[in-house]
N, C-alpha and C positions, 0 to 999 in steps of 0.2 A: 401413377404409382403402381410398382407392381410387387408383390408381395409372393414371398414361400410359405405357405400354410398348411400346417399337419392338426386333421380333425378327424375325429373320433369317425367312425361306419355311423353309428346310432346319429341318433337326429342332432341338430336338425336337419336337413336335407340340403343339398347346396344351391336349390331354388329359394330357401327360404332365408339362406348366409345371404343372398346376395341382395334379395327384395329388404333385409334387414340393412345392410349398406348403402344401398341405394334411398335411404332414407337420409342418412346422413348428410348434414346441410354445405350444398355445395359441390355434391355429387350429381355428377348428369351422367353417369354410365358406368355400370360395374360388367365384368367378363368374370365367372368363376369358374377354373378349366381343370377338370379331374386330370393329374400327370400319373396317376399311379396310382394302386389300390393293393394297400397288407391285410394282413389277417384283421386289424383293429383298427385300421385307421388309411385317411385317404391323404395324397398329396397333392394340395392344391396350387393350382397358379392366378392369383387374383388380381386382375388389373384395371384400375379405379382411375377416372378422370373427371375432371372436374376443376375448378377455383377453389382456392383459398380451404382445401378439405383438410381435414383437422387431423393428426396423424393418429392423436389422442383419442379423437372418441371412435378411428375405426379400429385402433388396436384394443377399443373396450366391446366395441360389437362382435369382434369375431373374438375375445376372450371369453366375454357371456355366453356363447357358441359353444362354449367347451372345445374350441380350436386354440391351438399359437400360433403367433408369426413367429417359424422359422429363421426368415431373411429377408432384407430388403433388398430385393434385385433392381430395380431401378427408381428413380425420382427425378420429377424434371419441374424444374420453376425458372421464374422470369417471364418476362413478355415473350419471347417465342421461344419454340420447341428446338430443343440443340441435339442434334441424330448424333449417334458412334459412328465414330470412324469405321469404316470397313474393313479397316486395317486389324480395329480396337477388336472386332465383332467375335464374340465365343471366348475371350481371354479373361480370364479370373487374375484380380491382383490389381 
């Protein structure tokens, strides 16, 4: 799963966004990746793997954060992993 998330400068810090996800049952690996930095706020690129994770309670961990998910940039389920086409690659829509 990967995620567009806009959160505040102030805390928490995005070591402790991610140690807080990475709780979440079902999670075996968070990446939380600074894309940019405003006067109040950072945008982040969060990308979470794992089984059967709950979309629900990681959209309540990074709300209690005082973050939002922006957007959901990608999701993959099923028994194996389905790549974009390279064709697909960079196209919105």
């Amino acid at each position: 799963m990967v995620l567009d998330v806009l959160k505040p400068l102030k805390e928490p810090s995005i070591v402790d966004l991610a140690i807080e996800i990475s709780r979440i049952k079902g999670v075996e690996g968070v990446n939380v990746t600074v894309m940019e930095v405003d006067v109040e706020t950072m945008t982040l690129t969060v990308t979470i793997e794992g089984d059967d994770i709950s979309f629900e309670e990681v959209k309540k961990v990074i709300e209690d954060s005082g973050a939002v998910i922006h957007s959901i940039d990608q999701v993959v389920a099923g028994e194996r992993f389905v790549e974009i086409p390279p064709s697909r690659r960079g196209m919105v829509g």
